[in-house]
Backbone as JSON Lines, residues from 0, in Angstrom:
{"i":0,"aa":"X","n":[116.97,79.53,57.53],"ca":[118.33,79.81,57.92],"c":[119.22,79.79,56.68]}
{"i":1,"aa":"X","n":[119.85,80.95,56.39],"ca":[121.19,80.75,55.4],"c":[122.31,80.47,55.5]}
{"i":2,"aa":"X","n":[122.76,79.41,55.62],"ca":[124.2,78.68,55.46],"c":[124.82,79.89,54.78]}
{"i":3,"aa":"X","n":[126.49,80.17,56.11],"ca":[126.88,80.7,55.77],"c":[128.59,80.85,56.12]}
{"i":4,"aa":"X","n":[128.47,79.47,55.75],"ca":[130.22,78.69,56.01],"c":[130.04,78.0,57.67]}
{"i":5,"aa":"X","n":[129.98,78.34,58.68],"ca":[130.0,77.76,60.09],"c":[128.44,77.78,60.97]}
{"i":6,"aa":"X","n":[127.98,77.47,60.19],"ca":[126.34,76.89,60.3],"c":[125.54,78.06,59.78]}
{"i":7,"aa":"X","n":[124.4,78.08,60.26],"ca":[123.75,79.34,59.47],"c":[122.8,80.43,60.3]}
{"i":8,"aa":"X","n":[123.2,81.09,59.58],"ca":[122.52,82.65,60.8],"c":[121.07,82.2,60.59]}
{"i":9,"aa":"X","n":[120.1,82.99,60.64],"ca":[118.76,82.81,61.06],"c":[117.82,83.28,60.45]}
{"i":10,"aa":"X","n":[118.31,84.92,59.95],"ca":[117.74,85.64,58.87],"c":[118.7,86.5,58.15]}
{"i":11,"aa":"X","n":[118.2,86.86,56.56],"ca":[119.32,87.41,56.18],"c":[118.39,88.41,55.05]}
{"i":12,"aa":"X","n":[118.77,89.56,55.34],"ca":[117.53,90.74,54.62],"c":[118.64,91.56,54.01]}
{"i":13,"aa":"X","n":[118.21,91.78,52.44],"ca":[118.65,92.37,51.52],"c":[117.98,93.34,50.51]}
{"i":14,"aa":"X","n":[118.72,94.41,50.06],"ca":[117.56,95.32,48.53],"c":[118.48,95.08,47.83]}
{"i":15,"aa":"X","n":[118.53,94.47,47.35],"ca":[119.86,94.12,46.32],"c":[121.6,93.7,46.32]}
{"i":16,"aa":"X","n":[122.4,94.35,46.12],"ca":[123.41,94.17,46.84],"c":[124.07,95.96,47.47]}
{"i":17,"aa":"X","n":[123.38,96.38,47.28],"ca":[123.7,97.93,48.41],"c":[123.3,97.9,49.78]}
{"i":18,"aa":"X","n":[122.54,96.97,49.67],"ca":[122.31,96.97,51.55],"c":[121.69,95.54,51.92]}
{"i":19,"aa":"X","n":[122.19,95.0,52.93],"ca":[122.11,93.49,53.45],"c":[122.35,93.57,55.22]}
{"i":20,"aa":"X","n":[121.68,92.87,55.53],"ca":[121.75,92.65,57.06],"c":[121.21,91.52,57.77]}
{"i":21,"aa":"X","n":[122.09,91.06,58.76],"ca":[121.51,89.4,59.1],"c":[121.19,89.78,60.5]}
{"i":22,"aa":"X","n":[120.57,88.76,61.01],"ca":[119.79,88.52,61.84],"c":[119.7,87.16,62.99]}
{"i":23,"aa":"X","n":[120.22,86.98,64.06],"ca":[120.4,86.12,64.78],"c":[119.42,86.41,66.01]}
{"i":24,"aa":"X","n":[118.64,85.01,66.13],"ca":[117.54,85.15,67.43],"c":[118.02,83.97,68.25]}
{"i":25,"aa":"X","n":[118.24,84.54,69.68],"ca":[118.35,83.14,70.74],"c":[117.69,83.52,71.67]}
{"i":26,"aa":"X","n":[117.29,82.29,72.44],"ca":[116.28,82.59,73.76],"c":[117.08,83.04,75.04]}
{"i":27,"aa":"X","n":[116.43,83.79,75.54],"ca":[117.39,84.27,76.97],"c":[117.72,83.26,77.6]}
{"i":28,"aa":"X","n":[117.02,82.09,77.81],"ca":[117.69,81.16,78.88],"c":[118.43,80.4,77.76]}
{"i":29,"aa":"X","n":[118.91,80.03,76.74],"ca":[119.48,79.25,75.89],"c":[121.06,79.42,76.58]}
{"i":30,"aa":"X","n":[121.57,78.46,77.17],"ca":[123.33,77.94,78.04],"c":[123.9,78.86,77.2]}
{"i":31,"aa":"X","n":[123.93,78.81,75.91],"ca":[124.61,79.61,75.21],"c":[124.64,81.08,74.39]}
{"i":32,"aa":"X","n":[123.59,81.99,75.25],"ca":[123.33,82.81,75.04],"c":[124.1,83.92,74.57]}
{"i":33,"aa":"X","n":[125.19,84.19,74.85],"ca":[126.47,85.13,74.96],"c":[126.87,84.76,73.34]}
{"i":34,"aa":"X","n":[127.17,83.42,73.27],"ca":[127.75,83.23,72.05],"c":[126.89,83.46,70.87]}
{"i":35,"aa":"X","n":[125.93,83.72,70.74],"ca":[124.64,83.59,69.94],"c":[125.25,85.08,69.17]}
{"i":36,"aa":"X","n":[125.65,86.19,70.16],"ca":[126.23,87.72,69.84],"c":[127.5,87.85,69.15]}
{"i":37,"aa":"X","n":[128.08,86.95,70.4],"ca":[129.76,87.41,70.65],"c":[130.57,86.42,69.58]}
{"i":38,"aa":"X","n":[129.88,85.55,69.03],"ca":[130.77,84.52,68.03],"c":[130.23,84.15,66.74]}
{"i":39,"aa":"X","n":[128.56,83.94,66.88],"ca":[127.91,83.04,65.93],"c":[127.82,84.33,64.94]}
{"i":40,"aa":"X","n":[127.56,85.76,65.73],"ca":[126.31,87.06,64.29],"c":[127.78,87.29,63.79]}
{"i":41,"aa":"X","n":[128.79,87.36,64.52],"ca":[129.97,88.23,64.41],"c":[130.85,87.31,63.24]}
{"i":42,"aa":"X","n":[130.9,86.23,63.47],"ca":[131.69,85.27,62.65],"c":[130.72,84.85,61.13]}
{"i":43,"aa":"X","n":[129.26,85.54,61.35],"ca":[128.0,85.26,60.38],"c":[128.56,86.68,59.4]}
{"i":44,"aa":"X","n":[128.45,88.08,60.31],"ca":[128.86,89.07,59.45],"c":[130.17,88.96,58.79]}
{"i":45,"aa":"X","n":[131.36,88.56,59.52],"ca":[132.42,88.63,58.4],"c":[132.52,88.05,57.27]}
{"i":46,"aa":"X","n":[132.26,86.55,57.23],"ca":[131.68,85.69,56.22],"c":[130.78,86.07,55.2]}
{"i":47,"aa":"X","n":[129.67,86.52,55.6],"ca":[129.06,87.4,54.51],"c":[129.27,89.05,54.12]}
{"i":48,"aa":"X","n":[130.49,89.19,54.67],"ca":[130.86,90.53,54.62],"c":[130.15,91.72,54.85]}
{"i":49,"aa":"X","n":[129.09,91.72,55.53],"ca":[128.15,92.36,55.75],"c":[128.6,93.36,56.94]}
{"i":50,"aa":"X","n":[127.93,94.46,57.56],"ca":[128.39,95.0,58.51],"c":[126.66,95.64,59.28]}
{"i":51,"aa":"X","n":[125.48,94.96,58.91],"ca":[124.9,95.08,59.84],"c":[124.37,94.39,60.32]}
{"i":52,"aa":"X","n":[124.11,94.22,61.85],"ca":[123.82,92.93,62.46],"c":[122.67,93.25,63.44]}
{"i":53,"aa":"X","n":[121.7,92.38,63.66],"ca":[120.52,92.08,64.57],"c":[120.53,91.14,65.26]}
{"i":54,"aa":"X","n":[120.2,91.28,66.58],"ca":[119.73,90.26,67.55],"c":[119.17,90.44,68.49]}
{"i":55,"aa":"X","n":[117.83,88.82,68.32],"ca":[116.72,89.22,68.99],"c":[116.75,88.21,69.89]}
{"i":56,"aa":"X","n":[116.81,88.69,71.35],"ca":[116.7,87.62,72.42],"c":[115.21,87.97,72.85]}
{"i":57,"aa":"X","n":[114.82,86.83,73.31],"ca":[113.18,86.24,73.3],"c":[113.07,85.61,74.84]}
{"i":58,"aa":"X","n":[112.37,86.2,76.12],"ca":[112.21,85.38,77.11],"c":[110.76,85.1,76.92]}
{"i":59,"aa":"X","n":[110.62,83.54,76.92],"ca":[109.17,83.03,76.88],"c":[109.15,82.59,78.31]}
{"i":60,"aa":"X","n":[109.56,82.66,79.57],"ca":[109.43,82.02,80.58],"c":[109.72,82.78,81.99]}
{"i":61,"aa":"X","n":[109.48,82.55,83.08],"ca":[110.19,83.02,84.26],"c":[111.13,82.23,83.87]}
{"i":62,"aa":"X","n":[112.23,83.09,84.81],"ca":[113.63,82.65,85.14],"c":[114.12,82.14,86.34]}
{"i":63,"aa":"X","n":[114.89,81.27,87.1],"ca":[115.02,80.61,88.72],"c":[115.63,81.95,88.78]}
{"i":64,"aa":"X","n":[115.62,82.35,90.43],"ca":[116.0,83.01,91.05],"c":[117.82,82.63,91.12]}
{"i":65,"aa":"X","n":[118.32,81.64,90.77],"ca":[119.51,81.78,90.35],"c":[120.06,81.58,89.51]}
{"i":66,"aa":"X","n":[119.58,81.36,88.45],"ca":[119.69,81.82,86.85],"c":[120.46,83.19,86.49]}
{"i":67,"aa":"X","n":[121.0,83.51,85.72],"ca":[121.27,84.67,85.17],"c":[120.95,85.32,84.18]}
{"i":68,"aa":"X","n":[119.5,84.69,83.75],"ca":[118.76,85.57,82.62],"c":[118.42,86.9,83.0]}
{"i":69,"aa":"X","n":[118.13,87.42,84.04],"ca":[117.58,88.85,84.76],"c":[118.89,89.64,84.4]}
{"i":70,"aa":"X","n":[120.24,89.12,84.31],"ca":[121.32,89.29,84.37],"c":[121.52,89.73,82.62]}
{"i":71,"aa":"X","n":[121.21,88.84,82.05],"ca":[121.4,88.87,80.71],"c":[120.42,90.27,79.8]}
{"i":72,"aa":"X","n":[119.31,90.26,80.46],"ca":[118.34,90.96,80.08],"c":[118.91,93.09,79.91]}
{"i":73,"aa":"X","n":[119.21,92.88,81.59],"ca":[119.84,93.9,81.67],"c":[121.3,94.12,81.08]}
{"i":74,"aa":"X","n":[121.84,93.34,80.76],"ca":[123.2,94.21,80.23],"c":[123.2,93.86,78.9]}
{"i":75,"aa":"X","n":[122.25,93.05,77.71],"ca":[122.33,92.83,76.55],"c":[122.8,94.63,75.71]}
{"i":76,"aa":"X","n":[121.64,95.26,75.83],"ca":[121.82,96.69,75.52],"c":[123.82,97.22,75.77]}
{"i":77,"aa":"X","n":[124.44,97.13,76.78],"ca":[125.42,97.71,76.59],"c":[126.6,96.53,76.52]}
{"i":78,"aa":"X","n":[126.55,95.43,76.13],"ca":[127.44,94.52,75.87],"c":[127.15,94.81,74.08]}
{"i":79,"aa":"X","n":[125.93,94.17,73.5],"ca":[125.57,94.85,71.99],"c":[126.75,96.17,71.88]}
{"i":80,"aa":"X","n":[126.63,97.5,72.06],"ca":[127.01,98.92,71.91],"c":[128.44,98.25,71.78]}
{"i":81,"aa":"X","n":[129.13,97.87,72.73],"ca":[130.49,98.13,73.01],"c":[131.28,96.63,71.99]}
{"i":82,"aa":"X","n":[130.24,96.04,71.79],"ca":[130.6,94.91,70.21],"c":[130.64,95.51,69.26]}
{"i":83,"aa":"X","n":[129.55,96.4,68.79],"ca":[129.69,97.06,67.89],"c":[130.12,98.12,67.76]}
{"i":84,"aa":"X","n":[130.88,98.54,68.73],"ca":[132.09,99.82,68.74],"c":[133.56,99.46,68.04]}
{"i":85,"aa":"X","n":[133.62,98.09,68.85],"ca":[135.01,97.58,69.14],"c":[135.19,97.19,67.27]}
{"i":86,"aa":"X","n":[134.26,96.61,66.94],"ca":[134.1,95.84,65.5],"c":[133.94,96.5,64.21]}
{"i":87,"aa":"X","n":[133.53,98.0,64.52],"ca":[132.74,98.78,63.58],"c":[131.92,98.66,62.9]}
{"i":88,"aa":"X","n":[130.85,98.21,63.49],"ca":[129.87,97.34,62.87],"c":[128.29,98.18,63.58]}
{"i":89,"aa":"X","n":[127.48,98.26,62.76],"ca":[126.33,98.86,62.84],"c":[125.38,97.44,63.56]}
{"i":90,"aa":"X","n":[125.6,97.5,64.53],"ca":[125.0,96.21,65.27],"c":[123.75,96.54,66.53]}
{"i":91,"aa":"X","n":[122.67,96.2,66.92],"ca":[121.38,96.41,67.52],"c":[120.44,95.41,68.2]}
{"i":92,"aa":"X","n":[120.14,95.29,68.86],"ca":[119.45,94.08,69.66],"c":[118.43,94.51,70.53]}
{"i":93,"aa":"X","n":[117.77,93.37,70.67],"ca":[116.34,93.66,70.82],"c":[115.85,92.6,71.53]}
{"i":94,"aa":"X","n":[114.85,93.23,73.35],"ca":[114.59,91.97,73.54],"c":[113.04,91.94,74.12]}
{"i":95,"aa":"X","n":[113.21,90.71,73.17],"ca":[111.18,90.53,73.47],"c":[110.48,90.05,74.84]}
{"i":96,"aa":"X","n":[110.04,90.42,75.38],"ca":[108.98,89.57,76.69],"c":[108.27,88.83,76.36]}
{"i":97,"aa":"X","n":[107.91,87.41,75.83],"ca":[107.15,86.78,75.22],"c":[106.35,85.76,76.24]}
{"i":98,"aa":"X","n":[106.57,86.08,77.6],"ca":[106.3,85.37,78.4],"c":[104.25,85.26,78.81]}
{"i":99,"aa":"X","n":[103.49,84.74,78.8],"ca":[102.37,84.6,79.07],"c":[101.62,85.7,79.92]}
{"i":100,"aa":"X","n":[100.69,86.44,79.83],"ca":[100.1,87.26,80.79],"c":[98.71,86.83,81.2]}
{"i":101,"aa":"X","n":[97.92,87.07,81.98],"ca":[97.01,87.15,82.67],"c":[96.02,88.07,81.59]}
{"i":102,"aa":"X","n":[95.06,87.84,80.97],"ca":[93.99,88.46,80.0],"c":[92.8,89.58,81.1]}
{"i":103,"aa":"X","n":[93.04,90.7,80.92],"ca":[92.84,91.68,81.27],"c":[91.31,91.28,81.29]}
{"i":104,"aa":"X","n":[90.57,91.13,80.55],"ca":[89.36,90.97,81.07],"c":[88.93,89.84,81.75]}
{"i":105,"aa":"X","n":[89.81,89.0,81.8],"ca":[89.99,87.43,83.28],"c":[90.42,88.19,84.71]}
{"i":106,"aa":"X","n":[90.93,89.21,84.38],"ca":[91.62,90.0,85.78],"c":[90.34,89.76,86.82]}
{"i":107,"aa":"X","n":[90.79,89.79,87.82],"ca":[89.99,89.7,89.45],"c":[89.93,91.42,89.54]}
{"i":108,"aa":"X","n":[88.41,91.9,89.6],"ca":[88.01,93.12,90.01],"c":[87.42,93.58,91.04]}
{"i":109,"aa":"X","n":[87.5,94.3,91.85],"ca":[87.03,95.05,93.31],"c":[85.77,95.68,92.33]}
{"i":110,"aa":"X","n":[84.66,95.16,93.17],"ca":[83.3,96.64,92.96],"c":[83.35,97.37,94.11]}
């Protein structure tokens, strides 16, 4: 993590000083998920003056049926867009399924 005045973003990728871009990962169910986008990358890019931003939300788990991760999942994509409209900021997010599967050759087969 690089300290970068108000704690520190997560990753921070550079070719010199012509191009730089940071990187913030939170888990979908993390309470504070929203802010991970909407305060921590955003308040990470101005500080480092940077203007491109990543974030990777990660579900390793089912979610309760009244949870709002299913919630989160689906509108990350156009909450991202309309941050990085409003901000002018070349901003992108990305979200992983990291959740456990069933091993295809353990699968239960019909002969």
């Amino acid at each position: 993590e690089v300290e970068l005045g108000r704690g520190s973003v997560d990753f921070k990728f550079s070719s010199g000083v012509s191009m730089q871009a940071l990187m913030e990962i939170k888990k979908l169910h993390n309470g504070k998920f929203w802010n991970g986008l909407e305060v921590q990358l955003l308040d990470y890019l101005e500080s480092d003056q940077c203007d491109i931003g990543r974030f990777v939300a990660i579900q390793y788990r089912n979610h309760r049926k009244k949870s709002d991760v299913g919630e989160r999942w689906k509108t990350l994509p156009a909450r991202t867009k309309d941050l990085a409209e409003k901000h002018e900021l070349d901003l992108m997010s990305t979200l992983i399924d990291a959740r456990p599967r069933k091993s295809a050759s353990k699968a239960d087969r019909q002969t």
